[in-house]
FIDRENRO-441418 format. One line per 8 residues: their letters; for each residue x, y, z of C-alpha. Coordinates in nm, 3 decimals. Layout:
a> X:Y:Z; ... .
***
This chain:
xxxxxxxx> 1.431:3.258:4.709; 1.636:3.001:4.713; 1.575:2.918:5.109; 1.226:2.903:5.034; 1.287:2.634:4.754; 1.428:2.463:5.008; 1.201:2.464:5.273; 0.910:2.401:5.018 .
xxxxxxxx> 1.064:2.072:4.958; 1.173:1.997:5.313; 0.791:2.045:5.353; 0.690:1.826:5.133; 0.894:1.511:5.118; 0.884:1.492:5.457; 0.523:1.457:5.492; 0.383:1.083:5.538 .
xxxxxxxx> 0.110:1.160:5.276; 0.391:1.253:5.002; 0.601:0.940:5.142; 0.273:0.698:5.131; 0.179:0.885:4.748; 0.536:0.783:4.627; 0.563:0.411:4.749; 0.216:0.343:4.559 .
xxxxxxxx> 0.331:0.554:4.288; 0.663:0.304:4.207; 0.410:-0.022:4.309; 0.191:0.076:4.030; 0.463:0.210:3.778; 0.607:-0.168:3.817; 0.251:-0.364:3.813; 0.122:-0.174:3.511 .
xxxxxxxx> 0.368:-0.291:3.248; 0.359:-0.670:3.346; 0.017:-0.658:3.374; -0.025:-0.488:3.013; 0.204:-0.712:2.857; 0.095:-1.044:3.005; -0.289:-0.967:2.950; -0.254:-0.866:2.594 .
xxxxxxxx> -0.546:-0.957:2.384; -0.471:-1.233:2.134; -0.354:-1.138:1.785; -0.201:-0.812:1.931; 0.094:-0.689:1.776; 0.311:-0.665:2.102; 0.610:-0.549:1.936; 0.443:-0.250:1.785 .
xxxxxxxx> 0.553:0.090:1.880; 0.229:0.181:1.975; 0.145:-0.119:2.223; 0.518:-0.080:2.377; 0.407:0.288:2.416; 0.070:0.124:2.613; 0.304:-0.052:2.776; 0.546:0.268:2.917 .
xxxxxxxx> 0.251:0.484:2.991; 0.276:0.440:3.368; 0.386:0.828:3.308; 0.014:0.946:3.308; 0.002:0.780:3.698; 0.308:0.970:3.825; 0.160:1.313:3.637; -0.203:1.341:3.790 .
xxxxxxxx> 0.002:1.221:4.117; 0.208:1.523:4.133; -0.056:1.696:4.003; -0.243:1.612:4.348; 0.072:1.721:4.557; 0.096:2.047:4.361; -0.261:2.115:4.472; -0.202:2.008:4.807 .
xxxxxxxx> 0.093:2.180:4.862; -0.121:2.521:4.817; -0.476:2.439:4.892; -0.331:2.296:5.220; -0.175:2.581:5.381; -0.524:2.742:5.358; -0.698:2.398:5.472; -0.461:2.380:5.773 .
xxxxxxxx> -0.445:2.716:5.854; -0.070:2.769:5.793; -0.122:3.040:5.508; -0.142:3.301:5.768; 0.200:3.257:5.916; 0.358:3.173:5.567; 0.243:3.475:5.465; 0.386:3.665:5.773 .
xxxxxxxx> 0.705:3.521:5.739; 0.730:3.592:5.399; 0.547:3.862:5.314; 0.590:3.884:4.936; 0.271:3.619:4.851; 0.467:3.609:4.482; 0.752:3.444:4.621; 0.600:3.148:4.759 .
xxxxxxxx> 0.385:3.048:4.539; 0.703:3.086:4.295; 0.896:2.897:4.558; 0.636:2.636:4.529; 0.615:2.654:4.147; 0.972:2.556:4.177; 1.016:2.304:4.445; 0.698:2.113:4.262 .
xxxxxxxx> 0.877:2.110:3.937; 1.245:1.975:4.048; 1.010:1.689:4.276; 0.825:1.618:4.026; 1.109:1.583:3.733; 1.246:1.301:3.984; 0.940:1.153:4.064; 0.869:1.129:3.639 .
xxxxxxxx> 1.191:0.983:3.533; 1.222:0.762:3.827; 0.863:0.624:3.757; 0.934:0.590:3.398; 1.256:0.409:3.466; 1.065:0.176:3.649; 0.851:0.096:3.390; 1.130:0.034:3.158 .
xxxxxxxx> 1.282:-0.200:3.416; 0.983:-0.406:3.405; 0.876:-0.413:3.060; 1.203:-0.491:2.901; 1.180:-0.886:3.094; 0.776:-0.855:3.043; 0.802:-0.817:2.717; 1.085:-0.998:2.634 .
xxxxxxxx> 0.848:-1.350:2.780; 0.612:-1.281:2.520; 0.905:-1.267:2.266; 0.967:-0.918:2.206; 1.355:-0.759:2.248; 1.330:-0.433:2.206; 1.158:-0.116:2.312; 1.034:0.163:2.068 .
xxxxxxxx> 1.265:0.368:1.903; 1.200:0.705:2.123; 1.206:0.527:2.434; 1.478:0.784:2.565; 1.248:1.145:2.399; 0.958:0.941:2.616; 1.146:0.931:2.919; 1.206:1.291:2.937 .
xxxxxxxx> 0.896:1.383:2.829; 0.769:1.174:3.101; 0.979:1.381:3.364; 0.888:1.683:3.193; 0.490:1.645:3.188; 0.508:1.507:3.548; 0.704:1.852:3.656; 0.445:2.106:3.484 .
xxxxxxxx> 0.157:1.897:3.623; 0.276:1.952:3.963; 0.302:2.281:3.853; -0.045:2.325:3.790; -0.118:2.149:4.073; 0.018:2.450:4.286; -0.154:2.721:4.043; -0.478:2.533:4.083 .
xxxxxxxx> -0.441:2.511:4.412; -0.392:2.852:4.460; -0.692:2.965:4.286; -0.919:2.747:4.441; -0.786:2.714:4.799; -0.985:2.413:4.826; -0.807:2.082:4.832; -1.102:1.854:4.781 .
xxxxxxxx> -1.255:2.082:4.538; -0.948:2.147:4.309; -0.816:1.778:4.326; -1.178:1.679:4.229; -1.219:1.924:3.969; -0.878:1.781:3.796; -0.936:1.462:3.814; -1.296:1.525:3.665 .
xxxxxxxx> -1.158:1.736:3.380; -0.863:1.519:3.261; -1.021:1.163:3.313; -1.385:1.261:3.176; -1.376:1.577:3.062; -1.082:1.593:2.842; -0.968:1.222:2.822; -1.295:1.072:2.793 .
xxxxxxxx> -1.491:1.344:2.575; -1.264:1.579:2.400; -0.942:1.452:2.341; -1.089:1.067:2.146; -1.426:1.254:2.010; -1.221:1.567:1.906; -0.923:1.524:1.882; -0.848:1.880:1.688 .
xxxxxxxx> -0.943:2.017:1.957; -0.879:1.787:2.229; -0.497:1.776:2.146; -0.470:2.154:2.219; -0.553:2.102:2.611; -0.324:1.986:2.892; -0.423:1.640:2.824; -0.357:1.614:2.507 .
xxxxxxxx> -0.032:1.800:2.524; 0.056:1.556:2.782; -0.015:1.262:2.559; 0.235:1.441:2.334; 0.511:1.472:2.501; 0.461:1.099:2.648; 0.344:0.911:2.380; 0.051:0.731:2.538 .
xxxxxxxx> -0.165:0.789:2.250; -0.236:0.701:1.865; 0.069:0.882:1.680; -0.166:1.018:1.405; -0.352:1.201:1.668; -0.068:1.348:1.823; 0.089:1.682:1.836; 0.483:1.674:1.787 .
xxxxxxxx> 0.666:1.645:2.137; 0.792:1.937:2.125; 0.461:2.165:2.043; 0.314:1.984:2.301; 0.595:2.077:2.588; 0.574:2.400:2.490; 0.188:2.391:2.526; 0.179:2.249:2.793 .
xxxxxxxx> 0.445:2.544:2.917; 0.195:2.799:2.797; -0.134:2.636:3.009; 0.112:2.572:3.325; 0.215:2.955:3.280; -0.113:3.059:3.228; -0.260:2.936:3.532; 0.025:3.007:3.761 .
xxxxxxxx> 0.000:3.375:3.633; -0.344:3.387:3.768; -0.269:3.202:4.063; 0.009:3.515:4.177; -0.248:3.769:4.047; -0.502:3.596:4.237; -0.258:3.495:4.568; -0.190:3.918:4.612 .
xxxx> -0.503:4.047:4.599; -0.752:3.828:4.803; -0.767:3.833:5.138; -0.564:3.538:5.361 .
***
């Protein structure tokens, strides 16, 4: 297993599509807090927690990012045609898409804090122009939430991948669901409900929305656990019993 960890990461950070993904990945994770700070409307209270947590949100970029390499990494052995001798190399179908689950997650723990340390590189001199000398209290419980939520959406990535084998279809479908779907119906027009779906447990563990609306950090890591286990679960189940 571990071999195949290996090689699933080999595969995938040496790919110009992941390299190209993770240079505009860090160019937006240090344009987005400048730009949020410098173009704050007038009479905003900059130094609130909840604008500084506007302000660090660059880690909902880095998640739907590996949450489009995740999917990639999967749908695209069966859009290239590679499945076929995956498979016949390694014949147990479990154990790569487990090897995937878990080269995904250790990427995309990097990518997240990286990207979030970015951020905090930025906003600190951002902010402090406009005045402001601090950072929110849970700057460091954001930070690893921000790693963690960017590792279990790359997880889901794979899982959704899997089901689907259909790059352009899954990565379509996810962006669809969390962007319109779940960020702009559910989650601000229901938010009892909307805080129980991956989005919402993402905004939980990274703090990029109204506290009040929130679940705790922690329920919504483990949620978001749950729905990553969930679908990668049917993604094995599914993997084994169709046809290549």
């Amino acid at each position: 297993m571990k071999r195949l960890i290996r090689s699933e990461i080999r595969k995938v950070v040496t790919t110009r599509w992941f390299k190209i993904t993770m240079v505009v990945n860090a160019v937006l994770a240090v344009i987005s807090p400048a730009i949020t700070t410098l173009t704050a409307p007038t009479g905003e209270d900059i130094g609130s927690s909840d604008f500084i947590h506007q302000v660090l949100s660059v880690s909902s970029g880095s998640s739907m990012v590996m949450l489009a390499c995740g999917i990639s990494m999967m749908a695209g052995e069966f859009r290239h045609g590679t499945s076929t001798p995956t498979f016949l190399i390694t014949p147990r179908r479990r154990d790569v898409v487990l090897a995937k689950l878990a080269a995904v997650m250790g990427i995309g723990a990097v990518v997240g804090a990286v990207t979030f340390g970015l951020g905090v590189a930025v906003a600190i001199p951002s902010l402090s122009h406009e005045g402001v000398n601090h950072l929110a209290g849970d700057t460091p419980q954001m930070w690893i939430g921000a790693a963690l939520a960017t590792a279990l959406y790359g997880a889901l990535g794979v899982a959704l991948g899997a089901i689907t084998r259909n790059t352009v279809v899954a990565i379509i479908g996810a962006v669809a669901w969390v962007f319109f779907i779940e960020g702009g119906l559910l989650v601000p027009a229901m938010p009892s409900i909307g805080k129980w779906l991956p989005t919402g447990a993402n905004i939980a563990l990274t703090h990029t929305g109204k506290a009040q609306e929130l679940l705790t950090p922690a329920i919504g890591g483990a949620l978001l656990t749950a729905w990553v286990l969930m679908f990668s679960v049917l993604a094995v189940v599914g993997i084994q019993r169709r046809d290549v």
